[in-house]
Each structure stands twice: as structure tokens, then as C-alpha cells.
Backbone as JSON Lines, residues from 0, in Angstrom:
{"i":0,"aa":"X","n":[69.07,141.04,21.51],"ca":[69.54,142.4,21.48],"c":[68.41,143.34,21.86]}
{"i":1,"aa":"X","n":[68.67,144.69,22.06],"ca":[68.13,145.31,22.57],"c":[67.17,146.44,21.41]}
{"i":2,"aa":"X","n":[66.39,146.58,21.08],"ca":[66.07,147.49,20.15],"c":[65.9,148.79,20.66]}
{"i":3,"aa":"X","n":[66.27,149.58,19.43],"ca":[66.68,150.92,20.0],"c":[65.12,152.14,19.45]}
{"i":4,"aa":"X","n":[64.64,151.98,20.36],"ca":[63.34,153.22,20.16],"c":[63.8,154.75,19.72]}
{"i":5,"aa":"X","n":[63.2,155.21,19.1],"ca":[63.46,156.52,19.01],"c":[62.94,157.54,20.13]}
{"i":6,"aa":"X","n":[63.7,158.15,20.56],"ca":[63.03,159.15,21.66],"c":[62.33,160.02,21.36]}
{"i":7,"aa":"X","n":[61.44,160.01,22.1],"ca":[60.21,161.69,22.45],"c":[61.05,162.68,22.84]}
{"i":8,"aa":"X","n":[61.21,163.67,22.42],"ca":[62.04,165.26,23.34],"c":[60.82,165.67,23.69]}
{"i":9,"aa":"X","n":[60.81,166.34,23.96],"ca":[59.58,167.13,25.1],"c":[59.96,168.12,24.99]}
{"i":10,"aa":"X","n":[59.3,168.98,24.79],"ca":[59.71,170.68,24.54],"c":[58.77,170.98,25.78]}
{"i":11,"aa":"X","n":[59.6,171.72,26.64],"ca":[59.1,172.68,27.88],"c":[58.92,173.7,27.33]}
{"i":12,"aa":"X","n":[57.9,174.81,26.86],"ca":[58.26,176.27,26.14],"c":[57.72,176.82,27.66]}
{"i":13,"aa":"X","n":[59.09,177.71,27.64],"ca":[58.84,178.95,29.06],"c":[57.85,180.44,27.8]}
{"i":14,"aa":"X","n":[57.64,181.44,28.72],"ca":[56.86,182.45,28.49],"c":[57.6,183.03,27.42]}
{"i":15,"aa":"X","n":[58.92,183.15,27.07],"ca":[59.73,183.69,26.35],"c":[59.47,183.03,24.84]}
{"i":16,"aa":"X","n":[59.68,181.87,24.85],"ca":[59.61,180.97,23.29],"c":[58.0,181.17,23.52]}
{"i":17,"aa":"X","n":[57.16,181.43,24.09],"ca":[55.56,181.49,23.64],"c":[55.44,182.95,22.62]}
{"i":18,"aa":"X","n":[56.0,183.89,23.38],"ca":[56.17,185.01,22.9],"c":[56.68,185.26,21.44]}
{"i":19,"aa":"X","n":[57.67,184.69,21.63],"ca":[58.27,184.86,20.08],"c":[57.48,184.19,19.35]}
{"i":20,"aa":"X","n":[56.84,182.87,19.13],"ca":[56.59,182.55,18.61],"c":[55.43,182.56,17.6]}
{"i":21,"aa":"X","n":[54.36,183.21,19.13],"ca":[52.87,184.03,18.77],"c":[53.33,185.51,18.11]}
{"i":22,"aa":"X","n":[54.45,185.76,17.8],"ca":[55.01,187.44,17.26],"c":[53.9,187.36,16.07]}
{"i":23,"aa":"X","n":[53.54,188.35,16.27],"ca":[52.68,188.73,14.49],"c":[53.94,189.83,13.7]}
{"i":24,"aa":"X","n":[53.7,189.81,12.33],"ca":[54.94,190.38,11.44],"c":[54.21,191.72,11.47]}
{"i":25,"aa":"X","n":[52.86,191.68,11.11],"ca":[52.01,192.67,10.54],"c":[51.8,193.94,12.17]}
{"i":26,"aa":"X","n":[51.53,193.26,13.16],"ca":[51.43,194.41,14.3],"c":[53.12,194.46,14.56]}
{"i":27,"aa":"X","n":[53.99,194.25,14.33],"ca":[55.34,194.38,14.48],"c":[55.41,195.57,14.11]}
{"i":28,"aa":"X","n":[55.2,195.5,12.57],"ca":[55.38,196.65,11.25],"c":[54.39,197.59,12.01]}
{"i":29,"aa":"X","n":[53.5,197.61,12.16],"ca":[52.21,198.76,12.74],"c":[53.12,199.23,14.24]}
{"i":30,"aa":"X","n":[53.36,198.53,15.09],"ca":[53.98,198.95,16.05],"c":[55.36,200.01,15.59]}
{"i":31,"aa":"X","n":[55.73,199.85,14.6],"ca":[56.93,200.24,13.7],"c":[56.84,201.97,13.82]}
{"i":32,"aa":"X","n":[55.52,201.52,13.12],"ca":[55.02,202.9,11.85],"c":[54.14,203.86,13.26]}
{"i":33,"aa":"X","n":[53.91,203.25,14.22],"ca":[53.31,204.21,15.22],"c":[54.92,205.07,15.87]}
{"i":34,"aa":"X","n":[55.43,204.32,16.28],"ca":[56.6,204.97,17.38],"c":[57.51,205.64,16.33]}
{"i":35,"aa":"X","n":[57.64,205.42,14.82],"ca":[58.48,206.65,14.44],"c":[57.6,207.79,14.54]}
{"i":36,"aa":"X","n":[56.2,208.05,13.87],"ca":[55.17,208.88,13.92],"c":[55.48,209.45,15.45]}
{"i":37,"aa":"X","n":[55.68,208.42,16.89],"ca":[55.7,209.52,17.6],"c":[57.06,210.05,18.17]}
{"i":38,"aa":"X","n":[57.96,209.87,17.5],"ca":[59.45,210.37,17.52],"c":[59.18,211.36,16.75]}
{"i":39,"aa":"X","n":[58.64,211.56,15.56],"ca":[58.23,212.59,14.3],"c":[57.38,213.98,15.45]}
{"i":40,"aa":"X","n":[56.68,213.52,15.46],"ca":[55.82,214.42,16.44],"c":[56.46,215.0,17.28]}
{"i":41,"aa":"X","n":[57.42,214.81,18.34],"ca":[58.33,215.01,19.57],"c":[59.06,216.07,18.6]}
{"i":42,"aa":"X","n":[59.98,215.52,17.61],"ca":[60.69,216.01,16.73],"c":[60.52,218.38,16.26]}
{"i":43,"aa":"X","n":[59.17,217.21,16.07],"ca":[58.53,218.82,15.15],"c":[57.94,219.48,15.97]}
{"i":44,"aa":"X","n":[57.52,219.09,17.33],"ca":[57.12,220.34,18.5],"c":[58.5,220.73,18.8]}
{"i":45,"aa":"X","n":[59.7,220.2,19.21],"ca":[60.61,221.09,19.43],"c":[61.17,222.24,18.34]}
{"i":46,"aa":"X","n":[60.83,221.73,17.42],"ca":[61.23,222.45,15.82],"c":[60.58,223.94,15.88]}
{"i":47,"aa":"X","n":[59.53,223.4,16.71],"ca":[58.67,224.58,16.07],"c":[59.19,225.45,17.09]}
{"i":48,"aa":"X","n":[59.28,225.31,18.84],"ca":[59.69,226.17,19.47],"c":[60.73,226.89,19.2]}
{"i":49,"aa":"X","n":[61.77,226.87,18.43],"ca":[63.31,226.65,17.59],"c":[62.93,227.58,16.99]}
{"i":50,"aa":"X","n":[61.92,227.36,15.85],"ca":[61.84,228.49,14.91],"c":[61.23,229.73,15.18]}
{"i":51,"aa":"X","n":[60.11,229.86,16.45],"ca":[59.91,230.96,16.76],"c":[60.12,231.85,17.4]}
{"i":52,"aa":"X","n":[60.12,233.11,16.71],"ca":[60.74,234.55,16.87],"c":[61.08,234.55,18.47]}
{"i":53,"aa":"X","n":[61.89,235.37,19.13],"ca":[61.84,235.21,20.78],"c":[61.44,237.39,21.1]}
{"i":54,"aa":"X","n":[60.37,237.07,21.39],"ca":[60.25,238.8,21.7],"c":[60.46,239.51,23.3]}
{"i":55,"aa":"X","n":[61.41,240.03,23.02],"ca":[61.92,240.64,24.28],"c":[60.82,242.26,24.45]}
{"i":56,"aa":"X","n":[60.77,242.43,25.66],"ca":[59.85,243.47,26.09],"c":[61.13,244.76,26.09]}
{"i":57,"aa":"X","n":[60.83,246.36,25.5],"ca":[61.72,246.61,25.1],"c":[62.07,247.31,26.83]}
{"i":58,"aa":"X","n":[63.15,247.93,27.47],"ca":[63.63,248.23,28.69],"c":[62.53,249.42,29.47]}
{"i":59,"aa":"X","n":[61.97,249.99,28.32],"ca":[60.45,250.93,29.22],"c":[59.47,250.49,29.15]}
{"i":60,"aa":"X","n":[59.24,249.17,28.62],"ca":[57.44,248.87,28.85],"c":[57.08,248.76,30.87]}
{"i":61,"aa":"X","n":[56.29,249.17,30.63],"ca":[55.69,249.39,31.95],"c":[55.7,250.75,32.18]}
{"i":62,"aa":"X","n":[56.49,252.06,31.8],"ca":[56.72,252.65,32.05],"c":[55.39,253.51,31.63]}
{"i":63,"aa":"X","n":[54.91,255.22,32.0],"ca":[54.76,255.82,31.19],"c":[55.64,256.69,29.71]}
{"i":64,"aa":"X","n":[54.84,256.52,29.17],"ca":[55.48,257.53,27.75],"c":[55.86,258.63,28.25]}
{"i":65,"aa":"X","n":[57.0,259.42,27.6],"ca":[57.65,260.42,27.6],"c":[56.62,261.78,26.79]}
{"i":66,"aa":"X","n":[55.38,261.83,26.08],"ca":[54.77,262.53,25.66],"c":[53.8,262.34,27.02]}
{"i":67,"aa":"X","n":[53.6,264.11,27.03],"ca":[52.87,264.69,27.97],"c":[51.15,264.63,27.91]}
{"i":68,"aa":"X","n":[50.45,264.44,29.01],"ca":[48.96,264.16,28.2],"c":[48.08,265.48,29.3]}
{"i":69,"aa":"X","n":[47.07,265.79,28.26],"ca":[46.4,267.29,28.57],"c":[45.17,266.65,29.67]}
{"i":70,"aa":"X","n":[45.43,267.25,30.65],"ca":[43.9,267.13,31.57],"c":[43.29,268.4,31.58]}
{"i":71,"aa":"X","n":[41.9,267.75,31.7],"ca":[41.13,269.29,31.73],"c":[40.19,268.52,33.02]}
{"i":72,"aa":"X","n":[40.02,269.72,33.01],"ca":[39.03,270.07,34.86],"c":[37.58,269.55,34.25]}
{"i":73,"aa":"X","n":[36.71,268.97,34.98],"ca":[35.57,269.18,34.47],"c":[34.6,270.23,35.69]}
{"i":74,"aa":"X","n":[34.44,270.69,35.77],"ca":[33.5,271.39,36.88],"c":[31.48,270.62,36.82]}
{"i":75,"aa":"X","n":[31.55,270.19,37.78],"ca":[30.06,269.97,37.7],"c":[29.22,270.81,38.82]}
């Protein structure tokens, strides 16, 4: 009879199963805690433009004033 060996599998790992596998948990979590921080940030510069006052220039700036101003001559 023939005896029956147990087989070798052979694992081919492509770039994908290397990847996952080298995953760290800890720079996962750090990678985590950076990109909400910069969603947070994005967040609160628009916030802030939002909250501040909007000042319109009133329809005579540029203009002169309506009060009259005194010249005097100088003679030299």
C-alpha cells in the first residue's frame, strides 16, 4: 500500500497579507487620534469664520463729511 504523507501548503503571501499582517495596533490608534485632531482643526477654523461679526462699510465711506472745514490763508 501506499502511505499517505502529509502535505506541505506553501503559503505565497502577496504585498497585501504582508501588510496586514506587519499592522501595528498602537500606530493604528495614533494614526486614529492624529486625523480626528485634524478634522477638529478644519472644523473650528470654519467655526470661527461663522462666528465673526461681518462689517459692512456704511454707503458714504469714502466720501467727504457733510461738516464744513475752515481754511485760512497763510500769507508768507
Amino acid at each position: 500500500m501506499h502511505k499517505l504523507e502529509p502535505s506541505m501548503k506553501t503559503h505565497t503571501a502577496n504585498t497585501y497579507d504582508l501588510i496586514v499582517e506587519s499592522e501595528d495596533k498602537n500606530r493604528t490608534a495614533l494614526e486614529t487620534v492624529i486625523y480626528v485632531l485634524f478634522i477638529l482643526s478644519a472644523v473650528v477654523s470654519i467655526l470661527q469664520f461663522l462666528v465673526q461679526p461681518i462689517v459692512v462699510p456704511s454707503h458714504t465711506a469714502g466720501f467727504v463729511s457733510a461738516q464744513t472745514g475752515t481754511v485760512t490763508n497763510y500769507n508768507i
